[in-house]
VEXGU-346320 format. One record per residue (C-alpha): x, y, z; residue in one letter. Coordinates in steps of 0.25 Angstrom, whole numbers, padded with zeros to 4 digits, always signed. Example, Ala and Ser with C-alpha at 12.3 -4.5 7.8 and 13.67 -1.06 7.14 Angstrom:
2
+0049-0018+0031A+0055-0004+0029S
REM end
This chain:
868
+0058+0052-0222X+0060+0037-0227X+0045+0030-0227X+0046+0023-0211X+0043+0007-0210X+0036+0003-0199X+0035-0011-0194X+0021-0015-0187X+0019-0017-0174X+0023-0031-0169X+0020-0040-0157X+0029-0035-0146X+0044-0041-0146X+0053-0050-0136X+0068-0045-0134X+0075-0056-0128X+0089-0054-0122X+0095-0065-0128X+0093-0057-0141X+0101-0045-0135X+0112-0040-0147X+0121-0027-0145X+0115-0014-0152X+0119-0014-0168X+0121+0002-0167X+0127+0010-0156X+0125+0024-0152X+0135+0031-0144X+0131+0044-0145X+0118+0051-0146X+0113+0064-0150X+0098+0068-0144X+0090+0080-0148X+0076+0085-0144X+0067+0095-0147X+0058+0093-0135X+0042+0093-0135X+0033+0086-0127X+0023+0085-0141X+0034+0084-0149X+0048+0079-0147X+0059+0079-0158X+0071+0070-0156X+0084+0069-0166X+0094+0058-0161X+0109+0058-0166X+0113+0044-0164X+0128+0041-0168X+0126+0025-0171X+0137+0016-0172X+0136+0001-0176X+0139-0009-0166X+0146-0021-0171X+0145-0028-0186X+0129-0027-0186X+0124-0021-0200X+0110-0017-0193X+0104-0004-0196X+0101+0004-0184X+0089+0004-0178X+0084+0013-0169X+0073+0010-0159X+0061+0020-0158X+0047+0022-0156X+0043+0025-0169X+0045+0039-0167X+0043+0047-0180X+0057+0049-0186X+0060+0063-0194X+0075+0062-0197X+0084+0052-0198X+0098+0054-0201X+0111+0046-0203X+0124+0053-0203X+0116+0068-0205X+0110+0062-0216X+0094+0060-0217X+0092+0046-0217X+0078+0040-0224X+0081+0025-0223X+0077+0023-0210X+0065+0015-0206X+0056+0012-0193X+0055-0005-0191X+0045-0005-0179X+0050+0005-0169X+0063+0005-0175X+0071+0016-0183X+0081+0008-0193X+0092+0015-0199X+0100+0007-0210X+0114+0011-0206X+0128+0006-0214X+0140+0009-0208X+0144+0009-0192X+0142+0024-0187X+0132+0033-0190X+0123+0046-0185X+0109+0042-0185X+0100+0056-0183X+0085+0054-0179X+0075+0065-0177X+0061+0060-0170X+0049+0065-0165X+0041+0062-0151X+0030+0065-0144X+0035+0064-0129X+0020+0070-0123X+0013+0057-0129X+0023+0047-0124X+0014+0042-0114X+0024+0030-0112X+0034+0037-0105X+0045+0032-0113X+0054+0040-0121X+0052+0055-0121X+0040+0059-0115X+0031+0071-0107X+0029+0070-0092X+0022+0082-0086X+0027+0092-0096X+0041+0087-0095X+0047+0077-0107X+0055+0065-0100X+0062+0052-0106X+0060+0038-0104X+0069+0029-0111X+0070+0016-0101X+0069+0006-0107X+0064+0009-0121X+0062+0024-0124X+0071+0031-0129X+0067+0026-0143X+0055+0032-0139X+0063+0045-0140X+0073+0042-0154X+0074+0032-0162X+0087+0024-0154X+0094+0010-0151X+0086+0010-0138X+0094+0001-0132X+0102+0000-0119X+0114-0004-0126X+0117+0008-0134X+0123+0017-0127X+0124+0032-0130X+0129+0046-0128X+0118+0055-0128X+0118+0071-0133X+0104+0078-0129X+0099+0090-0133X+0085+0096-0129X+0077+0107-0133X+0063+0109-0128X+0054+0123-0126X+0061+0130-0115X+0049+0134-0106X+0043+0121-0108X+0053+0111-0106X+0065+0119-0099X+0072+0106-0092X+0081+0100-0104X+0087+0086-0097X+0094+0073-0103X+0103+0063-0101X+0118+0067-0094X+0124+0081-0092X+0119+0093-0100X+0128+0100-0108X+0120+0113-0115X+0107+0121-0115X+0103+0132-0122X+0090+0140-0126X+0083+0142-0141X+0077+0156-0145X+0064+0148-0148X+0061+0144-0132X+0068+0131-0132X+0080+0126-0126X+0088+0114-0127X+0099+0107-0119X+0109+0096-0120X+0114+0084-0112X+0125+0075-0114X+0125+0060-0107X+0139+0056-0109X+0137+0041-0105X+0133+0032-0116X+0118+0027-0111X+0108+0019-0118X+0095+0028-0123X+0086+0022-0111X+0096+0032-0103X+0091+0044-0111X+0083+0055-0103X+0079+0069-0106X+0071+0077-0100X+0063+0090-0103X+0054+0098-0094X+0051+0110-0085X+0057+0104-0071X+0063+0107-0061X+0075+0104-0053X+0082+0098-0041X+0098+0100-0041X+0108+0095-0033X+0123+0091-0035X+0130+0077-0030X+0144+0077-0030X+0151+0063-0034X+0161+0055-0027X+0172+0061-0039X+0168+0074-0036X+0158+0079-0047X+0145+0086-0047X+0134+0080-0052X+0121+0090-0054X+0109+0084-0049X+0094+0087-0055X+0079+0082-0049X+0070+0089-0060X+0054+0087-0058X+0042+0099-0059X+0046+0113-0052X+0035+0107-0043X+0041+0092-0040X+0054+0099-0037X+0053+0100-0019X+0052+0084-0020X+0066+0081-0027X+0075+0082-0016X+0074+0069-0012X+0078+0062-0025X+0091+0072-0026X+0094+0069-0014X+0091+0055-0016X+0100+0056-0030X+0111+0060-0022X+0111+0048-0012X+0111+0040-0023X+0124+0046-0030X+0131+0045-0018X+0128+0031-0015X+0131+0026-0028X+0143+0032-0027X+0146+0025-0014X+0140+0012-0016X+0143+0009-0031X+0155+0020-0034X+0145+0027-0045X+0148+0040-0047X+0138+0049-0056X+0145+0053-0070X+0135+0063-0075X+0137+0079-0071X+0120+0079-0069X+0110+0071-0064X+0096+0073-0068X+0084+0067-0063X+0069+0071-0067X+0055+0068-0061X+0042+0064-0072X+0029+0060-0066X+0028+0052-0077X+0038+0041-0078X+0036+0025-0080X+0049+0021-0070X+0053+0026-0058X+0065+0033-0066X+0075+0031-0076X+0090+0034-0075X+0094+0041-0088X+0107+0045-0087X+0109+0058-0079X+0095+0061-0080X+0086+0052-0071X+0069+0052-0074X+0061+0049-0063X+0046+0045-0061X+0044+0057-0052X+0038+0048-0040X+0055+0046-0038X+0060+0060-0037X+0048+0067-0030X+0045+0066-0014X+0043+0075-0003X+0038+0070+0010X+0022+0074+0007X+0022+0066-0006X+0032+0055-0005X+0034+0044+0004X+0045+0038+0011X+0046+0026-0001X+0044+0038-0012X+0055+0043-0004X+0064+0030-0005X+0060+0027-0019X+0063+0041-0023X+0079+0040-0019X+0079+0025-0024X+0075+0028-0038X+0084+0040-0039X+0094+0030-0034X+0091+0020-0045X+0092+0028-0056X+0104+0036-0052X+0111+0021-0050X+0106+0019-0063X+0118+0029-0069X+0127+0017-0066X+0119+0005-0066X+0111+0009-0079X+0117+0021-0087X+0132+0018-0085X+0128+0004-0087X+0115+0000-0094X+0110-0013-0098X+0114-0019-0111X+0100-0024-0114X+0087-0023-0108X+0087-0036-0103X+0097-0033-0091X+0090-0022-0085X+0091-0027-0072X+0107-0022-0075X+0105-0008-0070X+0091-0009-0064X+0094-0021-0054X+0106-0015-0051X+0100-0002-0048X+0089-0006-0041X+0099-0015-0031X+0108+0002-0031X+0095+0007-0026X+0092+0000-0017X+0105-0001-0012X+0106+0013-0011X+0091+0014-0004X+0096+0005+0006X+0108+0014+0010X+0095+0026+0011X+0088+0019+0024X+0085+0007+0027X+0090-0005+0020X+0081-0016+0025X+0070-0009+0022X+0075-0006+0009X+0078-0020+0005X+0063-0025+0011X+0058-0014+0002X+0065-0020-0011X+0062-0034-0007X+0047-0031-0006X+0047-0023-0018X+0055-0035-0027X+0044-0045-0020X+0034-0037-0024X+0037-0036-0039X+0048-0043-0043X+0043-0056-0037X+0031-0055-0043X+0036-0053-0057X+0047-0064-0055X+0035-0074-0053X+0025-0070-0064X+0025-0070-0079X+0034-0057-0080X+0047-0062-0073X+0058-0061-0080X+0074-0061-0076X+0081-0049-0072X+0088-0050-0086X+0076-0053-0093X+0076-0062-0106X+0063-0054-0114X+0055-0044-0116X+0045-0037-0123X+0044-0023-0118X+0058-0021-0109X+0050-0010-0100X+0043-0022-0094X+0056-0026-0088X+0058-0015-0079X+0053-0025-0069X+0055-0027-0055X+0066-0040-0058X+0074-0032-0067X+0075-0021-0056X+0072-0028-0043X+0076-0042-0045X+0087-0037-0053X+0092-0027-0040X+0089-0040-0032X+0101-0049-0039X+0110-0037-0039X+0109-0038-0025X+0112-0054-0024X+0123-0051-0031X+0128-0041-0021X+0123-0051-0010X+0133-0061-0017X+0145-0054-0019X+0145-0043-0007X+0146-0028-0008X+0161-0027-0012X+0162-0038-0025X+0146-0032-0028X+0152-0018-0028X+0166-0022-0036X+0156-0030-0046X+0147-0017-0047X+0156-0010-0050X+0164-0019-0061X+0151-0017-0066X+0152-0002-0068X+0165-0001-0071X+0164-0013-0083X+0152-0009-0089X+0150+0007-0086X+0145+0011-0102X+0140+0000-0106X+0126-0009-0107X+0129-0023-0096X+0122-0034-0093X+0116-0039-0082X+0128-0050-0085X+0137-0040-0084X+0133-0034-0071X+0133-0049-0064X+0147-0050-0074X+0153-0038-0065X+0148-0043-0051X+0154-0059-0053X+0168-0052-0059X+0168-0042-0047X+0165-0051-0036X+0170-0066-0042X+0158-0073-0039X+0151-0080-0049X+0136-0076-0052X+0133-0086-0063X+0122-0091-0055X+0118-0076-0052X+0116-0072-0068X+0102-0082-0065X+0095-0072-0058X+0096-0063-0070X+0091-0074-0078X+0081-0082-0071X+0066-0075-0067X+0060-0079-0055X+0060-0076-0039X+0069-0089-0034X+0063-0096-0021X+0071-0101-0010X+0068-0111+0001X+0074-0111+0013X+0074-0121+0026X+0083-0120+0037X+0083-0131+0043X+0092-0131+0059X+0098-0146+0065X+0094-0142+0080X+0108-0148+0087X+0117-0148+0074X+0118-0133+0074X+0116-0135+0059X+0106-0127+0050X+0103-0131+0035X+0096-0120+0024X+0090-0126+0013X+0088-0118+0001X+0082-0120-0012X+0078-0108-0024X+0069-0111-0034X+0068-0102-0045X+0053-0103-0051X+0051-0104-0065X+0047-0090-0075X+0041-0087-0089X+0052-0093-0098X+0059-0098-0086X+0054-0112-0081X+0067-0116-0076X+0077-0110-0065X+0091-0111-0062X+0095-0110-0048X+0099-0095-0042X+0110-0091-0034X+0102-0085-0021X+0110-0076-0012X+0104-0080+0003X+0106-0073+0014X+0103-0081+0026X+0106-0080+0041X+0101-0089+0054X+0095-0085+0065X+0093-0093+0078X+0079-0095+0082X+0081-0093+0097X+0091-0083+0099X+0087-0075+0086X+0104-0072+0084X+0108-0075+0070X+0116-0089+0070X+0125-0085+0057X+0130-0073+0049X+0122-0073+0037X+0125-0079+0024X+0124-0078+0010X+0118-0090+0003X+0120-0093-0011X+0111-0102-0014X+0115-0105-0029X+0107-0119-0031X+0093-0125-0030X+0094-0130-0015X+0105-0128-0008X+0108-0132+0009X+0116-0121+0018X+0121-0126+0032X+0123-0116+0044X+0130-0123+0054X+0131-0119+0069X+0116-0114+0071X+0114-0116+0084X+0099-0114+0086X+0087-0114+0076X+0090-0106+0065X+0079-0094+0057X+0084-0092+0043X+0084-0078+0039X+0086-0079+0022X+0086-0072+0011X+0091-0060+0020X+0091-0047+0013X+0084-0053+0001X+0097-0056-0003X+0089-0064-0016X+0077-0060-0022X+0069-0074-0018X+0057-0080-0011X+0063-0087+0001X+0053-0099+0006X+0058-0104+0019X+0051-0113+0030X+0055-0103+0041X+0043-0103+0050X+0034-0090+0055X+0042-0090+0066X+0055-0088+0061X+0050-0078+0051X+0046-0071+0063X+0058-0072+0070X+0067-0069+0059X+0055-0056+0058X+0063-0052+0073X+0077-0057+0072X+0083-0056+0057X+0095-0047+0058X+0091-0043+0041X+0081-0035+0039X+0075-0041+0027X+0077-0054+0032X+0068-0048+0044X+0057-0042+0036X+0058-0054+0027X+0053-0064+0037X+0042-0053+0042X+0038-0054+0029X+0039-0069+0028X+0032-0071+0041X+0020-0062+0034X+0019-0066+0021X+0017-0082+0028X+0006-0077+0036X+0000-0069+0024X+0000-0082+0014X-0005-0090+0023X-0017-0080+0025X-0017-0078+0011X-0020-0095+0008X-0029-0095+0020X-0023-0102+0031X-0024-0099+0045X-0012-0088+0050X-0008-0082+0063X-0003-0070+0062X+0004-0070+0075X+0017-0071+0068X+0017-0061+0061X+0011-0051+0071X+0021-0055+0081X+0033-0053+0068X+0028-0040+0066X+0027-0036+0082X+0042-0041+0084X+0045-0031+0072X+0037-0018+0077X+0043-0022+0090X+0057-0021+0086X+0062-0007+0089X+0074-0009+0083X+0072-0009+0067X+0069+0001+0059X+0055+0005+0057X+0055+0004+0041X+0059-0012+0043X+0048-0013+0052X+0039-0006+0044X+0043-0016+0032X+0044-0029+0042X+0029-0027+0046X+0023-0024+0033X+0015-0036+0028X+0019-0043+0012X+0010-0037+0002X-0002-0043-0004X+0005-0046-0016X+0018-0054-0009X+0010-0064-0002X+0002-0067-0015X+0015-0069-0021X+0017-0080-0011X+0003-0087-0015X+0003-0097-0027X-0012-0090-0030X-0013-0075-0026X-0026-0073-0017X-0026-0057-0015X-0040-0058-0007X-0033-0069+0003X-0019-0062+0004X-0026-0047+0006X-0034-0054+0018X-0022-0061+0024X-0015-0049+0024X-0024-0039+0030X-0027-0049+0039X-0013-0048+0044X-0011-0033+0042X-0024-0033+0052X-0017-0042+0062X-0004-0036+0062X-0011-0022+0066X-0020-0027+0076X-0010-0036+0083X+0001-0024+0083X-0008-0013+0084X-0001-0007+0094X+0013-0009+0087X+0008-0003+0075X+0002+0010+0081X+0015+0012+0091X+0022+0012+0076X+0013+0021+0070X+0015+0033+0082X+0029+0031+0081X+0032+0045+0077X+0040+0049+0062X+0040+0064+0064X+0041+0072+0052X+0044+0068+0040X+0057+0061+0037X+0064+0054+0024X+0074+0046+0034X+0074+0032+0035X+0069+0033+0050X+0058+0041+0048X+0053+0034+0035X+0054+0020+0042X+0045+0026+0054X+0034+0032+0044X+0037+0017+0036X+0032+0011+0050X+0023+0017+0054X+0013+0018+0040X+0016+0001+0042X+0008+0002+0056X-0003+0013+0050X-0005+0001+0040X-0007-0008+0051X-0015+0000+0061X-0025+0000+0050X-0024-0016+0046X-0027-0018+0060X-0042-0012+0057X-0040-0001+0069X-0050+0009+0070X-0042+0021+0069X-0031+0017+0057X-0039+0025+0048X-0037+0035+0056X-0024+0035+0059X-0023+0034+0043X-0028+0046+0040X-0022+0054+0052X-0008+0050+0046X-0013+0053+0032X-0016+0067+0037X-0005+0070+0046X+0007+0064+0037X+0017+0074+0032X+0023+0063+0021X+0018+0055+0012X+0022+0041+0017X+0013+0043+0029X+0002+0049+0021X+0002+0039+0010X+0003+0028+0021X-0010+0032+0028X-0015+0033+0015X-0013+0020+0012X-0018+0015+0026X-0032+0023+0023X-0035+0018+0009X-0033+0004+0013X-0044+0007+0024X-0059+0009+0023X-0058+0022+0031X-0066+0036+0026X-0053+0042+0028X-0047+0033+0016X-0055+0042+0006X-0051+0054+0015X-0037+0052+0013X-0036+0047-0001X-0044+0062-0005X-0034+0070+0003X-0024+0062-0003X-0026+0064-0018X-0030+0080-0015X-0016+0083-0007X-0008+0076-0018X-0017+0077-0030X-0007+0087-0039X+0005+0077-0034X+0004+0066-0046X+0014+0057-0037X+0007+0057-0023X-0006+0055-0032X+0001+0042-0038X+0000+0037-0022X-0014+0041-0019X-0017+0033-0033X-0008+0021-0026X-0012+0018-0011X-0028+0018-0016X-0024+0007-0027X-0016-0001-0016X-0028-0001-0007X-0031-0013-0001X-0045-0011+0001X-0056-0020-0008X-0061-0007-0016X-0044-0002-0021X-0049-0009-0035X-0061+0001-0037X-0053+0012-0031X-0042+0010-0042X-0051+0011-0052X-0058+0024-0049X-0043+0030-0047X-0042+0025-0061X-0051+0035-0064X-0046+0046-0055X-0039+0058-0063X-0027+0058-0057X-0026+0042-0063X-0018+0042-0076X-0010+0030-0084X-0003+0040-0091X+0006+0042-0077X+0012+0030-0074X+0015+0034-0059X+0000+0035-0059X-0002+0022-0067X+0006+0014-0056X+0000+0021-0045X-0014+0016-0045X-0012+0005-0056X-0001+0000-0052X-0003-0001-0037X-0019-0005-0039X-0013-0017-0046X-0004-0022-0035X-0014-0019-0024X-0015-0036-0024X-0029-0036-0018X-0036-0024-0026X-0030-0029-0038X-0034-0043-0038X-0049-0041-0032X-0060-0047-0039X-0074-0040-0042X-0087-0046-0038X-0087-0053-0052X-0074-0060-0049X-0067-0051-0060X-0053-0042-0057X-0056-0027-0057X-0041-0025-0053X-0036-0033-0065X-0045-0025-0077X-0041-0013-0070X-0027-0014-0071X-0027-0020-0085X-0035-0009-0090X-0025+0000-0084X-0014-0007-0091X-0020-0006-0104X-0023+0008-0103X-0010+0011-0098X-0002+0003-0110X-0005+0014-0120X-0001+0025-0112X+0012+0018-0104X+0015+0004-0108X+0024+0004-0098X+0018+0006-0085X+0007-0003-0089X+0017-0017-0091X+0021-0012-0078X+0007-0012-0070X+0004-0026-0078X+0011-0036-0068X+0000-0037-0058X-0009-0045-0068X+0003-0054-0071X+0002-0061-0059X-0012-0066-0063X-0006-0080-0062X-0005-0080-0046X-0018-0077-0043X-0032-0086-0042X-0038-0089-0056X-0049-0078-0055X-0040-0067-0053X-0029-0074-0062X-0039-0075-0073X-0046-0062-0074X-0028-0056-0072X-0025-0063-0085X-0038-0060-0092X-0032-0046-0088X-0018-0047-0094X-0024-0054-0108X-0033-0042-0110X-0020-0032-0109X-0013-0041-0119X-0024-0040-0128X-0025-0027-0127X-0021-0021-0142X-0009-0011-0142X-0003-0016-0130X+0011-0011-0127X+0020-0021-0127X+0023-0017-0110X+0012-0022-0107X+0011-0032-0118X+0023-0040-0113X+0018-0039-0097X+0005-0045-0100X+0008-0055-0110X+0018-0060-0103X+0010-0060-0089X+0000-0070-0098X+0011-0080-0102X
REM end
């Protein structure tokens, strides 16, 4: 073997959009071998390289400094290779080659989860975004598409399950105990799509039948043990086949379907082409361990990623920088189809409150970014919530703007023009403006402008005119390396409501407001008008409008959209709450009398309620304050909470003895358990002597886990003996159940009680606590850190507990899982917002994990640039 070069390590570097060129070597065919091992893996790729266009580069083949022991070039063994940093370069003249690697990997130390590695005796893959050269030496790009060949062989009674991407083609048994299989992928995909996957499982099966007639096998593979809680994701699977054949014409092209459950996994899943991998918290549920939003989650996930085989393997992204192409799109398929599952409303309020709770954050701190981001250093950190949830979000105004027959002409223009092939963001908009003939120039801003716009609103009524005039304005507020803002279009959804008689005054009506202020006339209002704007969050924005409590309140009764119904609940709350918060005097009559009208009304449904009369989180109504005071808001808020269950007490225990029988995955039966664990969370902010009991009662009694875990929730946030009752018979009825201990790890770090910081500690310590899961990780990290009031308490000396513990975590964390520790970082990088004790000991924080020597570059770029 040649002597091998290697570069010494340099400072992290910046890839910039603008520097995007097209690959200078093509591979359309690829030929993967593996001798499988969890110590020791060997791995010989065949690569048919072709040169694209006149470039004279060498080839140069992205790795992870995997030690190489062949390397070949048209059968021959080639020693004039050399390693540049990570990189294998190969000197190539000519324009068509075969390039033969042979490697070796350890896949049972690959403590990062990325590439092949060992998760409960089972090997798995991970090649999203960056791991496939974790694997081989290859272009690990998304822009080089291939067709893979896979062969496997692996000790029979060890690892008898022999998976991979596409259909399977042979199998067959050695003399010497092992046994090998081959798969063939006949769609060209880029390496991120590869999967295999080697284990002692077992299986789920089932057919689905598409809409030309073929039969497609279907495959949920998971421990012998796991295997009584699949059904719902098959059943889930097929839904979704059927309702992307319905809704988008996509029919399913592969003769299997394959998904498998790991418990260790750092996303929620991954949609390698005909062999879907899942975190396993996504495919297991039964009614004891899972509740009704595992349940929900579940069936969204195996949605998304089955989507995905259109909007992301048929079509991927060109470049890491349009990410949003198939996961915006996606995330606004999923949700679709979630909507069609059960309620709608209550499905858009539930990914408006998740947006708000992350991607509005994110858009106004030092990590916003575009959804077609312009840099980065690590692309993992840009798996964010713009990309997928701001990204589904302008999906959606687009199909707001053009309706659903020109959306689903240019959709499908979409599929047919670039099916193959790696798009753009600008391709996608490219295929909805030629589909439709309306002209989204101004639309390409939201792709390229950060930032959450705000828009004002005053309506303002001429008492004998009959005339009514809206005034609008956006502003756009400045982000790192974005000072200035152009105007966006804002599709506005608005409708008029008469004061006295409650009827609405007009059909509603799309607004485009396309410039910085813009005026809108309704004519003919024949009474004082309500507004009623922003209905269905048809734009991601923050509406600041001078409607008074009182029209919130009405609007809280008589607003014919749901969201736009909730939405002024929530209005009318989040007023009262930030007034609290400054220290002003409030009544909350308003609000009590809101939420009254809404239990009262025997007409919705009992999930909306549930939803309406839930009070904004700590963290929103911090979001609304120019300095974060979490002591201040905590207060306000229980001190609503209290009120709201003295002064309905009796409407909250008629709600809790509404009956729900036995248990039920139907949107009725859900919606009463969703309502009824909102009034046991009352009862016991009302300070009633009983609650506790009443808790635990329910605790005992539940045959689910949604009412267990919600009478949980209610003890450990109380003072009660029973808490400590409950949280032992808890952790002893799940303790061999690594998933249902992920929540007992959970509610205790989202405790609102003044002692949750010293409680996280100790679980810290617990022998069930490791970093090296990261379900686990995110469960008591993750949720300790967003618990606002836990996390930002101050000790007697005035320092933060909360802050050195989750920075210690991080930095211990980084050299097991780089990955899952950028992603627990963001609650520091909001050090900014708060008052100057807490903002300073934040950033002393963030500085100490910079400093820190051998710091990933994940976690490097998340915490250098929450400084800048």
């Amino acid at each position: 073997m040649a002597d091998i070069m290697r570069d010494t390590p340099a400072l992290p570097t910046v890839t910039r959009r603008e520097d995007y060129t097209p690959p200078a070597w093509l591979v359309p065919t690829v030929d993967l071998g593996f001798t499988l091992d969890p110590a020791k893996t060997r791995v010989t790729a065949r690569l048919d390289v072709r040169r694209n266009g006149d470039s004279d580069a060498p080839l140069r083949l992205d790795g992870a400094r995997q030690p190489v022991i062949a390397v070949r070039v048209d059968g021959v063994v080639f020693n004039d290779f050399r390693l540049e940093g990570d990189d294998l370069v190969i000197p190539l003249t000519g324009d068509a080659h075969i390039v033969e690697t042979e490697v070796e990997i350890a896949p049972e130390r690959n403590t990062q989860l990325m590439g092949l590695y060992a998760s409960g005796g089972n090997l798995c893959t991970q090649c999203e975004a960056e791991g496939f050269r974790r694997i081989t030496y290859f272009p690990d790009r998304p822009d080089v598409l291939s067709i893979y060949r896979v062969r496997m062989s692996a000790d029979r009674a060890r690892l008898p399950v022999l998976l991979a991407n596409g259909d399977p083609v042979a199998h067959g048994s050695d003399e010497d105990g092992r046994h090998w299989a081959d798969w063939h992928d006949p769609f060209p995909k880029p390496s991120y799509l590869f999967a295999l996957v080697a284990g002692d499982l077992a299986v789920n099966r089932d057919t689905f039948t598409t809409r030309s007639g073929r039969t497609v096998d279907l495959g949920i593979w998971v421990r012998a043990r796991d295997l009584a809680r699949t059904s719902h994701a098959l059943d889930a699977l097929k839904t979704a086949m059927a309702w992307d054949e319905r809704v988008y014409g996509r029919e399913y092209d592969l003769d299997v379907f394959n998904i498998v459950a790991v418990d260790d996994f750092n996303f929620g899943a991954m949609e390698n082409k005909g062999l879907n991998i899942f975190n396993s918290r996504y495919i297991l549920a039964d009614p004891d361990t899972a509740t009704d939003y595992d349940y929900d989650a579940i069936a969204a996930v195996v949605a998304h990623e089955y989507f995905h085989n259109w909007s992301g393997n048929r079509i991927t992204c060109r470049d890491w920088f349009q990410l949003s192409l198939k996961e915006g799109f996606t995330v606004y398929r999923d949700q679709g189809f979630s909507a069609d599952q059960g309620s709608a409303a209550v499905k858009r309020i539930e990914d408006v409150r998740s947006l708000r709770a992350a991607q509005f954050p994110e858009d106004a701190g030092p990590l916003a970014h575009p959804v077609r981001p312009e840099s980065y250093i690590e692309i993992s950190n840009f798996y964010t919530s713009t990309i997928y949830n701001k990204g589904a979000e302008l999906v959606r105004m687009l199909a707001t703007m053009l309706g659903p027959v020109a959306f689903r002409a240019g959709t499908d223009l979409y599929f047919d023009r670039f099916d193959g092939t790696a798009a753009t963001c600008e391709d996608f908009v490219a295929s909805l403006e030629e589909a439709s003939g309306v002209d989204l120039t101004q639309f390409r801003l939201w792709y390229a402008q950060a930032g959450t716009p705000r828009i004002s609103a005053s309506l303002t009524h001429e008492a004998g005119g009959g005339r009514a005039t809206l005034q609008l304005a956006q502003h756009v507020p400045a982000t790192p390396g974005q000072p200035h803002k152009s105007p966006m279009v804002i599709p506005l959804k608005v409708r008029l409501f008469g004061a006295e008689t409650g009827r609405a005054l007009a059909d509603e009506q799309l607004i485009l407001l396309t410039d910085t202020a813009e005026t809108i006339v309704f004519e003919a209002v024949t009474e004082r008008p309500v507004l009623s704007i922003n209905r269905g969050f048809s734009a991601p924005v923050v509406i600041d409008s001078d409607r008074t409590p009182g029209e919130l309140a009405f609007l809280s009764a008589h607003d014919d959209d749901p969201f736009a119904r909730y939405e002024a609940m929530q209005q009318l709350m989040l007023d009262t709450l930030v007034a609290g918060a400054l220290g002003s005097p409030v009544d909350h009559t308003a609000v009590i009398d809101a939420v009254a009208a809404t239990l009262d009304d025997t007409t919705l449904d009992p999930a909306f309620v549930a939803e309406a009369v839930l009070l904004p989180s700590d963290s929103f109504v911090g979001d609304q304050l120019s300095v974060v005071d979490p002591d201040a808001i905590f207060a306000a808020r229980e001190a609503l909470r209290h009120d709201l269950g003295r002064a309905l007490s009796e409407s909250w225990r008629a709600a809790y003895a509404v009956p729900v029988g036995p248990y039920s995955y139907s949107p009725e039966a859900k919606g009463r358990r969703r309502l009824r664990n909102v009034a046991l969370g009352y009862i016991a902010a009302s300070g009633a002597d009983d609650a506790d009991a009443l808790a635990y009662a329910q605790f005992e009694a539940a045959d689910n886990m949604t009412d267990r875990q919600a009478a949980l929730t209610t003890l450990v946030g109380g003072g009660s003996p029973l808490r400590d009752t409950a949280v032992a018979t808890f952790y002893n009825r799940y303790a061999d159940n690594g998933l249902v201990i992920d929540k007992w790890f959970q509610t205790q770090a989202l405790s609102p009680r003044a002692d949750t910081g010293a409680v996280v500690a100790g679980l810290a310590r617990h022998p069930d606590f490791t970093l090296s899961n990261p379900n686990r990780a995110r469960s008591l990290i993750g949720a300790f850190a967003v618990n606002q009031r836990a996390f930002h308490a101050l000790d007697a000396a005035g320092k933060g507990p909360g802050y050195r513990f989750l920075a210690d975590q991080l930095i211990a964390l980084d050299r097991l899982n780089p990955q899952t520790a950028a992603k627990l970082l963001p609650p520091l990088d909001r050090w900014r917002r708060f008052d100057p004790v807490r903002s300073a000991l934040m950033k002393a924080e963030l500085e100490r994990i910079v400093a820190t020597p051998g710091l990933s570059k994940d976690l490097f770029e998340q915490a250098s640039k929450s400084l800048e």
